[in-house]
Every structure is written in structure tokens, then in C-alpha cells.
DSSP file (Angstrom, degrees, kcal/mol; ACC not computed):
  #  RESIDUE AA STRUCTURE BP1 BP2  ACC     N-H-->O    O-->H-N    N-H-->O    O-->H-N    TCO  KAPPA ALPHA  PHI   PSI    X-CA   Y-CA   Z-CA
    1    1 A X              0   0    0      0, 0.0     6,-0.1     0, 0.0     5,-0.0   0.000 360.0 360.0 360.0 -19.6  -30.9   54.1   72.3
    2    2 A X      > +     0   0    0      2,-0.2     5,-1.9     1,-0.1     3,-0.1   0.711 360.0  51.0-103.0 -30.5  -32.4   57.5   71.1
    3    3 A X  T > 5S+     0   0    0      3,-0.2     3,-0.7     1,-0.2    -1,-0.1   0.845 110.7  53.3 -72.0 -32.9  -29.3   59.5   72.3
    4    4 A X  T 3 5S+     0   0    0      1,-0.3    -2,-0.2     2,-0.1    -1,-0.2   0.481 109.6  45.9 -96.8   4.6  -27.2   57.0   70.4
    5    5 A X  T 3 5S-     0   0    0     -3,-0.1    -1,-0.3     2,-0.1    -2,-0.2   0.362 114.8-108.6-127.8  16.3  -28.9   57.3   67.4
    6    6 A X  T < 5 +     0   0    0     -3,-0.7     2,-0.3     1,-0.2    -3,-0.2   0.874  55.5 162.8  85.9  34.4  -29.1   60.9   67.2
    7    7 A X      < -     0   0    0     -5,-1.9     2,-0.2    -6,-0.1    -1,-0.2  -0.693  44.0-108.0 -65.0 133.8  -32.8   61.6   67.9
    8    8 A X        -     0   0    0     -2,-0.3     2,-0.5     2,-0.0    -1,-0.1  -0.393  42.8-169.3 -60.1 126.6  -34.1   65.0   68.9
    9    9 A X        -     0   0    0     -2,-0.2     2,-0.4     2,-0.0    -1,-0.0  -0.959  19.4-151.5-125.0 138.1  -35.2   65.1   72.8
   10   10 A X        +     0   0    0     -2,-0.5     2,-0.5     2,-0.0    -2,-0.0  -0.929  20.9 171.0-110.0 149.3  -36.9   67.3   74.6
   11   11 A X        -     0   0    0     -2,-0.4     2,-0.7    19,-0.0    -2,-0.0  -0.987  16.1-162.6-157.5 130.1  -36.1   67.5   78.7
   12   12 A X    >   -     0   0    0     -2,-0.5     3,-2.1     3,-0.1     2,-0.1  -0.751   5.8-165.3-117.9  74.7  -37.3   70.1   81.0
   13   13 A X  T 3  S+     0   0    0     -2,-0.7    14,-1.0     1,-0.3     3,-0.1   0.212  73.9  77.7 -82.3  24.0  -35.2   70.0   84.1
   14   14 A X  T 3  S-     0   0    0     12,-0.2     2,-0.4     1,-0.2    10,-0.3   0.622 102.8-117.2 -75.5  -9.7  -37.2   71.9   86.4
   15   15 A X    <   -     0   0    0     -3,-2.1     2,-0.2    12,-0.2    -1,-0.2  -0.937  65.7 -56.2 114.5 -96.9  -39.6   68.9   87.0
   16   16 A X  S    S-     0   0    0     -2,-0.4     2,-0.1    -3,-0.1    -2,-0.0  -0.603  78.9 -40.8-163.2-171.9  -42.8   70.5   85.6
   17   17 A X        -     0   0    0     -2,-0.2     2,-0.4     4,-0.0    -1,-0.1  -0.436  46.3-134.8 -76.4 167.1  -44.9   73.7   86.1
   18   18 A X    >   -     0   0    0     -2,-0.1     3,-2.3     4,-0.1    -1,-0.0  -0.965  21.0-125.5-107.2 138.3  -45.9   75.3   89.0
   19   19 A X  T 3  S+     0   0    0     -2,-0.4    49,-0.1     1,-0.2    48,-0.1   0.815 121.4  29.4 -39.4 -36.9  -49.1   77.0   90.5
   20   20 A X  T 3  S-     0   0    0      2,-0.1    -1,-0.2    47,-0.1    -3,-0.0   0.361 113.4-115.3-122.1  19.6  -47.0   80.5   91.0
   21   21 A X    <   +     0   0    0     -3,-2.3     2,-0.3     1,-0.3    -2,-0.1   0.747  62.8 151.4  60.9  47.8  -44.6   79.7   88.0
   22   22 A X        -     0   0    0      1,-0.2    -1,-0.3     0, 0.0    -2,-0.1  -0.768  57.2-100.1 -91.9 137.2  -41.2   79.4   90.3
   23   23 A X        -     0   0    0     -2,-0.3     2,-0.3     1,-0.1    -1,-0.2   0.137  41.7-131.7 -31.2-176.4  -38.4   77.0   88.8
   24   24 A X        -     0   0    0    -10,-0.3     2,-0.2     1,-0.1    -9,-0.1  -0.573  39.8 -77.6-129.3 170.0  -38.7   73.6   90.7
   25   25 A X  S    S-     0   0    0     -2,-0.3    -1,-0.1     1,-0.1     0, 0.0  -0.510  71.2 -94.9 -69.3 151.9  -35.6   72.0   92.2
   26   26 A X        -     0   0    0     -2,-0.2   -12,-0.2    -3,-0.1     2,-0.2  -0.214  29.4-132.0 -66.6 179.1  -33.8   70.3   88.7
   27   27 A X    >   -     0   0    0    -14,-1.0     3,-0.5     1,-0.1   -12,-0.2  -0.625  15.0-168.9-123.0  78.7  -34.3   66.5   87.5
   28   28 A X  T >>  +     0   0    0      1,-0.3     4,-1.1    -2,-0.2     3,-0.7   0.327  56.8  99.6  68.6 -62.8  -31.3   65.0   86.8
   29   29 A X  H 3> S+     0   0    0      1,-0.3     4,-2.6     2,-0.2     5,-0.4   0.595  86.8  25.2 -70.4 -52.3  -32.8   62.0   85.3
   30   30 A X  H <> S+     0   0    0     -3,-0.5     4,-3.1     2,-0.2    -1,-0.3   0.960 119.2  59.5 -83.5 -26.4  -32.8   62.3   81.5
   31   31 A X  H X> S+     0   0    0     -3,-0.7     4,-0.8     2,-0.2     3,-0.8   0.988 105.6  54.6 -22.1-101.8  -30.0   64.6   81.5
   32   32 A X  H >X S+     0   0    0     -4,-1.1     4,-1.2     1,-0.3     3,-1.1   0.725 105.7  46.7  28.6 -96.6  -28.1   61.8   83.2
   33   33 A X  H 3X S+     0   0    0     -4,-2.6     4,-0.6     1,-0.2    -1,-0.3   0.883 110.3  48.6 -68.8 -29.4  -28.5   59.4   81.1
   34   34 A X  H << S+     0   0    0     -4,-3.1    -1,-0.2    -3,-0.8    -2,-0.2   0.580 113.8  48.2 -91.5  21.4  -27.7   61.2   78.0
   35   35 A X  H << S+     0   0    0     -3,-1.1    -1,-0.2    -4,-0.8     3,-0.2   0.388 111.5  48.5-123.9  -8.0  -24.5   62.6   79.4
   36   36 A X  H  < S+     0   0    0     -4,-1.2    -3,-0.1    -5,-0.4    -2,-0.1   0.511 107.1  60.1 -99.5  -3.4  -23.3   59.4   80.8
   37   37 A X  S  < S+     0   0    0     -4,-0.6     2,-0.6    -5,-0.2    -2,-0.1   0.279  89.8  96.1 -87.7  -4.5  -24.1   58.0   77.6
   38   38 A X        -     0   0    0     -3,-0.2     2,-0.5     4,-0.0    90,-0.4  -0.868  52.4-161.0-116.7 143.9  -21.8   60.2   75.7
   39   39 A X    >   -     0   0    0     -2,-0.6     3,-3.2     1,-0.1     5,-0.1  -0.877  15.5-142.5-116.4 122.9  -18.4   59.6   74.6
   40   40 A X  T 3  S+     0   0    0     -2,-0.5    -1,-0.1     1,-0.2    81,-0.1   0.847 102.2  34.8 -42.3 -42.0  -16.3   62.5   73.7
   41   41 A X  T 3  S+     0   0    0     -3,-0.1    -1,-0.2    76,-0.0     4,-0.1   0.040  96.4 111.0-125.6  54.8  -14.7   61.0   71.1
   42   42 A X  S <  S-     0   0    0     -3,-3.2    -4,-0.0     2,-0.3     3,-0.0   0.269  82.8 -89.1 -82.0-153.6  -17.5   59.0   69.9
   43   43 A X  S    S+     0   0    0      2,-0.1     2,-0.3    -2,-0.0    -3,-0.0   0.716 101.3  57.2 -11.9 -78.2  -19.4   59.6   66.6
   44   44 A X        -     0   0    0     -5,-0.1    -2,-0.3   -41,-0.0    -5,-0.1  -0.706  68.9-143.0 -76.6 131.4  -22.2   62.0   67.6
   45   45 A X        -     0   0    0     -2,-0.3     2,-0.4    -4,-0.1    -2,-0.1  -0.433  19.2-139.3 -60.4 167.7  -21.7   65.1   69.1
   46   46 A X        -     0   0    0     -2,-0.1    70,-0.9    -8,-0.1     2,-0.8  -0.758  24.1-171.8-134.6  92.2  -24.6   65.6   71.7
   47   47 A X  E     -A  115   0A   0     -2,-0.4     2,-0.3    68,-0.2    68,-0.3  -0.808   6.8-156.0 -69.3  93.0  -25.7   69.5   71.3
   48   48 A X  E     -A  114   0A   0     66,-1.9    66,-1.9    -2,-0.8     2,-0.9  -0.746   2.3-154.0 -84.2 122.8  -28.3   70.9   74.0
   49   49 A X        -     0   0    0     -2,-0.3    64,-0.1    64,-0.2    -2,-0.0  -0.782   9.6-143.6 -93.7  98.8  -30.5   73.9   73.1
   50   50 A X        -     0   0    0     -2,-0.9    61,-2.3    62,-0.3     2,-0.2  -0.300  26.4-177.1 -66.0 148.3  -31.6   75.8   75.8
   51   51 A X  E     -B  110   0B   0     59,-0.2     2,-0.4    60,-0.0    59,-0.2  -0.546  24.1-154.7-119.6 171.0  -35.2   77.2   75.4
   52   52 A X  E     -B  109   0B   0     57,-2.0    57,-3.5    -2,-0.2     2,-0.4  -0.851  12.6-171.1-139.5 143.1  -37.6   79.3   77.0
   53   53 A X        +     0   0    0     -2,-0.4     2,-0.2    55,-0.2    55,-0.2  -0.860  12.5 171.8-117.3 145.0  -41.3   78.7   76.3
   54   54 A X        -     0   0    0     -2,-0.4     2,-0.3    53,-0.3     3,-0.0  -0.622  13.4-157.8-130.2-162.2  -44.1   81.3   77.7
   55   55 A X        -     0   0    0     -2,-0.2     2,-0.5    51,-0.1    51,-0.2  -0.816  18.5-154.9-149.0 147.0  -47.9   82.0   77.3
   56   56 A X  S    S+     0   0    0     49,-1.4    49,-0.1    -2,-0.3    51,-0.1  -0.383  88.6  23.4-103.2 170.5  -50.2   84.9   77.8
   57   57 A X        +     0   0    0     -2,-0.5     2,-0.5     1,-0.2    -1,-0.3   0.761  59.1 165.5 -14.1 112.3  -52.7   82.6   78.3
   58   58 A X    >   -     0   0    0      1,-0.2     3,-3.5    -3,-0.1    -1,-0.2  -0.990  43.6-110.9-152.5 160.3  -53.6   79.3   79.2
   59   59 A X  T 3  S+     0   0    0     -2,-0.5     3,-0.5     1,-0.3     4,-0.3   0.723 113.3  64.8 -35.0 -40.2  -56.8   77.2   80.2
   60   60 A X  T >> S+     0   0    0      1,-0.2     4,-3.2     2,-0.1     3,-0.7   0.475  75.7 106.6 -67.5 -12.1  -55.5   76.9   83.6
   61   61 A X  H <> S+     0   0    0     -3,-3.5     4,-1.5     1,-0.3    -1,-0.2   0.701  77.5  41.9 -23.3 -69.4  -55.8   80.7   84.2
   62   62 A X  H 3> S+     0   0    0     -3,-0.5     4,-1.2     2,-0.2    -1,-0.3   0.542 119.7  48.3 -99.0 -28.5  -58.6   81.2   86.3
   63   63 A X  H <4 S+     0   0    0     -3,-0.7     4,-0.3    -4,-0.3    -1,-0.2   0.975 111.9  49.2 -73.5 -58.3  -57.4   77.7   88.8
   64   64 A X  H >X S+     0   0    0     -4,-3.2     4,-0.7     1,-0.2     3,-0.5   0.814 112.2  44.3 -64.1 -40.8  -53.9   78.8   89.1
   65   65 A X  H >X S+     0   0    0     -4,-1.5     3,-1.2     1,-0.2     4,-0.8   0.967 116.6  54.6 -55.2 -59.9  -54.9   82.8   90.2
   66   66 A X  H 3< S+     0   0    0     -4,-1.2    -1,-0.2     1,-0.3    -2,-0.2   0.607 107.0  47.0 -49.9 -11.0  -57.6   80.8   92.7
   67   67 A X  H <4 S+     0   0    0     -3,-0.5    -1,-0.3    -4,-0.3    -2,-0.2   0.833 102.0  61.1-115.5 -28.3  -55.0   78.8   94.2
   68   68 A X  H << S+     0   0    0     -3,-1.2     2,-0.7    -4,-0.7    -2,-0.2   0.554 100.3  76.9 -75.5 -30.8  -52.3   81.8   94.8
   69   69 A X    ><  +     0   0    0     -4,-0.8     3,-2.2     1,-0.2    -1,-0.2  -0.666  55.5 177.6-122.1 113.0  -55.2   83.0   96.9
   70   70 A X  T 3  S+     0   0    0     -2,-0.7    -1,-0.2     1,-0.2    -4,-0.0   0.629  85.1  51.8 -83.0 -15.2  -55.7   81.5  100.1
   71   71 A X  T 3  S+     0   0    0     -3,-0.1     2,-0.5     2,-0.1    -1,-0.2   0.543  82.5 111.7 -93.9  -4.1  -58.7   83.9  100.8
   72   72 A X  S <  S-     0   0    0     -3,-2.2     2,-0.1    -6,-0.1    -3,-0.0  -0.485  76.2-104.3 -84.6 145.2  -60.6   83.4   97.8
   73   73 A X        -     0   0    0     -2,-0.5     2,-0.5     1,-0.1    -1,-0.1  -0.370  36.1-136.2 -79.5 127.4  -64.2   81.6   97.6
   74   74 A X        -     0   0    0     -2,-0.1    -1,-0.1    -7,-0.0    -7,-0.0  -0.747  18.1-120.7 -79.7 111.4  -63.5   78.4   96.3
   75   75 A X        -     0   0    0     -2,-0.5     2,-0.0     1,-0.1     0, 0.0  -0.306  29.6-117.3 -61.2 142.3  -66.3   77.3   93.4
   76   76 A X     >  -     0   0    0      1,-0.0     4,-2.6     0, 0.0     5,-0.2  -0.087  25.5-103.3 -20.8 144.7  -68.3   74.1   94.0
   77   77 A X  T  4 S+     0   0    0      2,-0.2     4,-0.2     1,-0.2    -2,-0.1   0.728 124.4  46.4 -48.0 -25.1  -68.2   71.2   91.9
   78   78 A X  T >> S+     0   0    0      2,-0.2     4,-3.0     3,-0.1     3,-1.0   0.922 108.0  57.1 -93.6 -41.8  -71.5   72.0   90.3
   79   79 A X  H 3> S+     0   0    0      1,-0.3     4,-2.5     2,-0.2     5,-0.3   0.944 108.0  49.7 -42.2 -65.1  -70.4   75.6   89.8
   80   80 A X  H 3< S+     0   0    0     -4,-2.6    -1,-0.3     1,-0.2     4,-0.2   0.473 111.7  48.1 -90.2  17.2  -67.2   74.3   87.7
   81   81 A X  H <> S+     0   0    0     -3,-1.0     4,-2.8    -4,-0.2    -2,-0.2   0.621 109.6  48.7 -44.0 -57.5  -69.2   72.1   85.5
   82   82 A X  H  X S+     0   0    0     -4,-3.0     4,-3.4     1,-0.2    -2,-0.2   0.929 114.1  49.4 -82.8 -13.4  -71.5   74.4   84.8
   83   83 A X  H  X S+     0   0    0     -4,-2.5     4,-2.4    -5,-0.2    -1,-0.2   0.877 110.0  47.4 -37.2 -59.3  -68.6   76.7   84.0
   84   84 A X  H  > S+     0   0    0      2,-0.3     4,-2.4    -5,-0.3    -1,-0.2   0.731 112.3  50.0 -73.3 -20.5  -66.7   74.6   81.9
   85   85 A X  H  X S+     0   0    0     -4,-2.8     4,-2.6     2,-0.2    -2,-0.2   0.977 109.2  54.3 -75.7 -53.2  -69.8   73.6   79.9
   86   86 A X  H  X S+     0   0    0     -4,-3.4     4,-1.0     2,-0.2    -2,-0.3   0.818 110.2  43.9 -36.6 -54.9  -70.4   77.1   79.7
   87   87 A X  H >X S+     0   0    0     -4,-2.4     4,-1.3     2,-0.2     3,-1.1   0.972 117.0  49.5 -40.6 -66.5  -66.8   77.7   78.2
   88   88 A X  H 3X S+     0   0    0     -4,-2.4     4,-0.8     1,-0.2    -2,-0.2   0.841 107.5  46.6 -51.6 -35.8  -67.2   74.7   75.9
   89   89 A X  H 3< S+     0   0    0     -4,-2.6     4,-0.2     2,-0.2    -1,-0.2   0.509 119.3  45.9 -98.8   4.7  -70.5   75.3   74.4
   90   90 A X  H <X S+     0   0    0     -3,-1.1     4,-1.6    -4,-1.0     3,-0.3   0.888 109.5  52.5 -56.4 -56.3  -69.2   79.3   73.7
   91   91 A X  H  X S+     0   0    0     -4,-1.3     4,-1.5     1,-0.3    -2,-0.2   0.629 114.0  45.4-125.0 -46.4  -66.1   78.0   72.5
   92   92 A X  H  X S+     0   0    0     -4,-0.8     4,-4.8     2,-0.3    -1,-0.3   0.765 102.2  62.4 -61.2 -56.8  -68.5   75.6   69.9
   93   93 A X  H  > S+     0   0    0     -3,-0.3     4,-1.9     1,-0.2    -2,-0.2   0.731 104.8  47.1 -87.3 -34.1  -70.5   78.1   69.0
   94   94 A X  H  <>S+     0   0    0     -4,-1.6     5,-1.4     2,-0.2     6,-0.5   0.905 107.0  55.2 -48.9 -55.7  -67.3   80.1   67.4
   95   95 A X  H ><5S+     0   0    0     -4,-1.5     3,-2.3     3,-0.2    -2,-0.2   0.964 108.9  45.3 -68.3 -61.9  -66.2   77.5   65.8
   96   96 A X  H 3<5S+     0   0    0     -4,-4.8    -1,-0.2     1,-0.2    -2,-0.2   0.945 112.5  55.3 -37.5 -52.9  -69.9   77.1   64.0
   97   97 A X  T 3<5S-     0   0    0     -4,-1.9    -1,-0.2     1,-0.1    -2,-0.2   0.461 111.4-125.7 -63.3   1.5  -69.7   80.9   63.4
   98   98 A X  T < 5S+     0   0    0     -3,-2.3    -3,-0.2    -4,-0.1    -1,-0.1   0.671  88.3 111.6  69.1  -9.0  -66.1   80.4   61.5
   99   99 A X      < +     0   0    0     -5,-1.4     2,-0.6    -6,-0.2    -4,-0.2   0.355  38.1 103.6 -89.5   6.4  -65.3   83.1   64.3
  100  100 A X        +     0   0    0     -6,-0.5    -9,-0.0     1,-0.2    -8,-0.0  -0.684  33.7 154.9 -91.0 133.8  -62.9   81.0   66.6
  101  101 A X        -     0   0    0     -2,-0.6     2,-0.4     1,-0.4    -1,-0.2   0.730  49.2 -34.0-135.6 -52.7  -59.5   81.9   66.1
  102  102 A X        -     0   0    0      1,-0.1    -1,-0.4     3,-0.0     3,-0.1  -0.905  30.0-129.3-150.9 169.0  -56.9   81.2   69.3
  103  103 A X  S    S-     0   0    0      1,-0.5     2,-0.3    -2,-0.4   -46,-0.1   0.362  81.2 -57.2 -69.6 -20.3  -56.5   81.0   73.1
  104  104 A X        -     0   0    0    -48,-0.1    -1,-0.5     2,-0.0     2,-0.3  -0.842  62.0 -67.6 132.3 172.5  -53.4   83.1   73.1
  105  105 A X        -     0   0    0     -2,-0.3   -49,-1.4   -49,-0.1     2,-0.4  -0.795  35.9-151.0-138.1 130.8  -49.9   83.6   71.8
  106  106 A X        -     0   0    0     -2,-0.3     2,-0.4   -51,-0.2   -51,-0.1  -0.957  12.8-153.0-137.3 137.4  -46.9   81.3   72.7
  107  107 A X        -     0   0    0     -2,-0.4     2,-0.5   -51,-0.1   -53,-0.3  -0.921   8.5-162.2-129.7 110.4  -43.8   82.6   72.8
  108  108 A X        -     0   0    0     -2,-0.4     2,-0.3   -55,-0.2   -55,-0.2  -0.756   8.0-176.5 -85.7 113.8  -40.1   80.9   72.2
  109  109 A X  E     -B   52   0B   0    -57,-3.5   -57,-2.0    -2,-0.5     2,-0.3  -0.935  10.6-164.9-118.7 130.6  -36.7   82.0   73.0
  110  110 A X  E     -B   51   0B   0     -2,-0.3   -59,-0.2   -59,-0.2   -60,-0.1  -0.856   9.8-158.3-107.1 160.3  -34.1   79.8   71.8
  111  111 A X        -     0   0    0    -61,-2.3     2,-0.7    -2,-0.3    -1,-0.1   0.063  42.3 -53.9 -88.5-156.5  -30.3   80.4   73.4
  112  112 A X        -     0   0    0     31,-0.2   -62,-0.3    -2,-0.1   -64,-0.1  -0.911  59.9-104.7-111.9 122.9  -27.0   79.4   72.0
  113  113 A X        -     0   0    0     -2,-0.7     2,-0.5   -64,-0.1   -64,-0.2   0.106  31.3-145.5 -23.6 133.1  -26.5   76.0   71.1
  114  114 A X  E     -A   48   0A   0    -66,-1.9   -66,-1.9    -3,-0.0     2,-0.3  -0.969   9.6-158.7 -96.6 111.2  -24.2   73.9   73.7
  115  115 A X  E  >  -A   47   0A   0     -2,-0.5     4,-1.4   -68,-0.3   -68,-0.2  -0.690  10.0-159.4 -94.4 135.7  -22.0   71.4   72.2
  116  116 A X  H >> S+     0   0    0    -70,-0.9     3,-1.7    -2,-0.3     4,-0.6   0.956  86.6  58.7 -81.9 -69.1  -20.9   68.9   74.4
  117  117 A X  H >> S+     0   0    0      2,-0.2     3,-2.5     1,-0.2     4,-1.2   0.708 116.9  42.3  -0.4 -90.4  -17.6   67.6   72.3
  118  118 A X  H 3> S+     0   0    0      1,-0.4     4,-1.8     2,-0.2    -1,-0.2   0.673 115.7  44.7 -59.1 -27.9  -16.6   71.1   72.7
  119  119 A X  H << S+     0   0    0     -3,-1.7    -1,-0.4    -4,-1.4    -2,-0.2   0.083 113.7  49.2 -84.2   5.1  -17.7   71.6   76.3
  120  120 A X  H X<>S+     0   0    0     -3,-2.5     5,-1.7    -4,-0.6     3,-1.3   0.598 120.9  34.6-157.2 -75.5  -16.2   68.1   77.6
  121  121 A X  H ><5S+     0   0    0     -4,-1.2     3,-1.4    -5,-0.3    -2,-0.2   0.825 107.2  63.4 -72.2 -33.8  -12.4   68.7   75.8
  122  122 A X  T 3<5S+     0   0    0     -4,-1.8    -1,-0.3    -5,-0.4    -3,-0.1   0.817 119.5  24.1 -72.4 -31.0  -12.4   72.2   76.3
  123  123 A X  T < 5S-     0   0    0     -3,-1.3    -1,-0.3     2,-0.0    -2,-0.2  -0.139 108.4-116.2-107.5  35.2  -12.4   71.4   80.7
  124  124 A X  T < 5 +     0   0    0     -3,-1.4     2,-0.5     1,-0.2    -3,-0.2   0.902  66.8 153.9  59.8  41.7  -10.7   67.6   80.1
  125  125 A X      < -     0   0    0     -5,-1.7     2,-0.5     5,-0.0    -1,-0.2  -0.783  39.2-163.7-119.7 169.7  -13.9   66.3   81.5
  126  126 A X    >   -     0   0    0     -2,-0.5     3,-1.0     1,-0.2   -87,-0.1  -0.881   6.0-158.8-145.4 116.5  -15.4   63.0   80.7
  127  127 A X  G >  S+     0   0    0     -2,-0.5     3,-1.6     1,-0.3    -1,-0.2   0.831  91.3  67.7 -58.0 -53.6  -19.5   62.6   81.8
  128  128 A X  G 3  S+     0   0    0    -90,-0.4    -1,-0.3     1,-0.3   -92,-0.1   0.662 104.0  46.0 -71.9 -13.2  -19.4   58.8   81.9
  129  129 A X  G <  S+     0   0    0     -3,-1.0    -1,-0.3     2,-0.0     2,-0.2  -0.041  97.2  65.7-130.7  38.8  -16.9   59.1   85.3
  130  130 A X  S <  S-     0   0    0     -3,-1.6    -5,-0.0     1,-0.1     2,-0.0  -0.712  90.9 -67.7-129.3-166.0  -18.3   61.7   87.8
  131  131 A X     >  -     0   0    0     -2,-0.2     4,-1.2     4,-0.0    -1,-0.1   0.000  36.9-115.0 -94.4 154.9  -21.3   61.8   89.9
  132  132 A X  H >> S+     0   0    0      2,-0.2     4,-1.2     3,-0.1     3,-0.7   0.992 112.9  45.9 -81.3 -46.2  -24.7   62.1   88.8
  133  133 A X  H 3> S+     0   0    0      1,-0.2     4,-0.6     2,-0.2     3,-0.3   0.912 118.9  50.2 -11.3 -80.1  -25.4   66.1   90.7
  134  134 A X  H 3> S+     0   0    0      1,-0.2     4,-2.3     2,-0.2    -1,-0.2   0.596 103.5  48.0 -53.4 -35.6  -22.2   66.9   89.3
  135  135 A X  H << S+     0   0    0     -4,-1.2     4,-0.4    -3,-0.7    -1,-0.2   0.955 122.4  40.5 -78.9 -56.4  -22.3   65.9   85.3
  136  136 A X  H  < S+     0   0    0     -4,-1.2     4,-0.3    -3,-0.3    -1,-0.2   0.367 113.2  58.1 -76.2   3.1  -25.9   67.8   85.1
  137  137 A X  H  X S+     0   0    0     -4,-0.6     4,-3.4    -5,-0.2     5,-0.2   0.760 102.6  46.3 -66.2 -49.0  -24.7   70.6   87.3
  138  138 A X  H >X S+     0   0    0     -4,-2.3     3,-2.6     2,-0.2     4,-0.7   0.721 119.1  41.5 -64.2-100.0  -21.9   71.8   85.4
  139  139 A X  H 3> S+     0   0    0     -4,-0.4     4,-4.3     1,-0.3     5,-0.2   0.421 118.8  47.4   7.9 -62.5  -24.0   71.7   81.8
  140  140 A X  H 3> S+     0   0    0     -4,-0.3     4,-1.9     1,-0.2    -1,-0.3   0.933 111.0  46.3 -63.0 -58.8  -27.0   73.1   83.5
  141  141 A X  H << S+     0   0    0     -4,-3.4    -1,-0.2    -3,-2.6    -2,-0.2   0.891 118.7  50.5 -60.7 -37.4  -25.0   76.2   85.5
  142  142 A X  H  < S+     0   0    0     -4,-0.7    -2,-0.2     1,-0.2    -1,-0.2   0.956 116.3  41.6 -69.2 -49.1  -23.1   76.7   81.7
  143  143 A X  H  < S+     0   0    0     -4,-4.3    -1,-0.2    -5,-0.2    -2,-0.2   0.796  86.1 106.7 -68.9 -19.6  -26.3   76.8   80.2
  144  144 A X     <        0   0    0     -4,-1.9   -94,-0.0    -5,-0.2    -3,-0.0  -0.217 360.0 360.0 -60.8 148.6  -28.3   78.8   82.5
  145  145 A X              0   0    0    -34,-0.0    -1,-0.2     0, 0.0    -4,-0.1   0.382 360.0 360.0-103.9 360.0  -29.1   82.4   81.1
């Protein structure tokens, strides 16, 4: 319903992040459905914009470096309490001061639009009648930078 009425989606088809911030295997699934959902010579066009999102920073820092190293001493439960309380009531204490300003800078690369219309008549391919691998393979290998 949301493809067919032209809604904006977002769909991440490595699966999610990872501890040492390698792709995942893809996940087909919403992909899939909005590409078996589209008819070339329907209404809509269906456009994909590939993205890339980064951070210099994120909360998770100091877990995700811990976890990369199988030799590092691992903190106690009361140790990352009082840690995170310690982060929060700094974190507070800016905010009182007017002095709190960010976490870090996030940073967006958009690609070049993919149209599907154009991409579907241009190889004579039609979504709704191949395989599910295949229909988010091709797209995905066209888009990939």
C-alpha cells in the first residue's frame, strides 16, 4: 500500500550494523516486495536513491572497540552503571551550563537516482515474474557504487 501510493521508504539492505562495520549479507525483503509490486507501465515510477550515511561518532563507541578486542578487560555491571551515570550527569550539567552542543557530525552521500521504468524497459525485464534473489540482485549490483 505505501509503494502504491507513492510514499517515501527507507530500506537498508545490509540487515543492520555491525560490531566491525562490514556489509552484512543483503535482505531481500522490502526490496521484494516493492519491486514485485511494480508495473512498468503502471502510474508511478518507483525511483531508488542510493545513500551512504557515516558518523565520527556514536554512543556505542567505547562497546563496539571493546568487542573487536578479544583480549580486553571487560567492565562489570556496576562499573557500566556507574559509567553511564557518569556520562549522563556530565552530559546534564552542559546542558544547564547552555554549553552542550553535539555528539558528532553525520555525514550523507546521496548517489544517482535509479529509476525503475527506465531500468525495467531499457533490459525488457518485468520484476513481478523472476525470482526473488534475482529481481533485488540485479537493482542492487546496478546500484552498488
Amino acid at each position: 500500500m505505501a509503494t502504491e501510493a507513492g510514499v517515501t521508504q527507507a530500506a537498508y539492505p545490509e540487515g543492520g550494523l555491525t560490531r566491525d562495520g562490514r556489509m552484512r549479507e543483503p535482505e531481500f525483503g522490502v526490496l521484494d516486495y516493492m519491486l514485485r509490486g511494480f508495473a512498468p507501465d503502471g502510474q508511478r515510477d518507483l525511483v531508488f536513491v542510493p545513500l551512504g550515511l557515516n558518523y565520527d561518532r556514536t554512543l556505542e563507541d567505547r562497546t563496539l572497540l571493546l568487542s573487536g578486542d578479544p583480549h580486553a578487560d571487560r567492565p562489570g555491571a556496576l562499573n557500566a552503571m556507574w559509567t553511564t551515570l557518569r556520562f549522563l550527569s556530565s552530559q546534564l550539567a552542559l546542558m544547564v551550563r547552555s554549553r552542550w552542543y553535539r555528539f558528532g557530525y553525520a555525514c550523507v552521500n546521496f548517489g544517482t537516482p535509479v529509476s525503475v521504468r527506465a531500468y525495467t524497459t531499457a533490459r525488457g525485464i518485468d520484476f513481478r515474474k523472476v525470482s526473488k534473489e534475482i529481481a533485488a540482485g540485479r537493482l542492487l549490483r546496478r546500484v552498488t557504487i
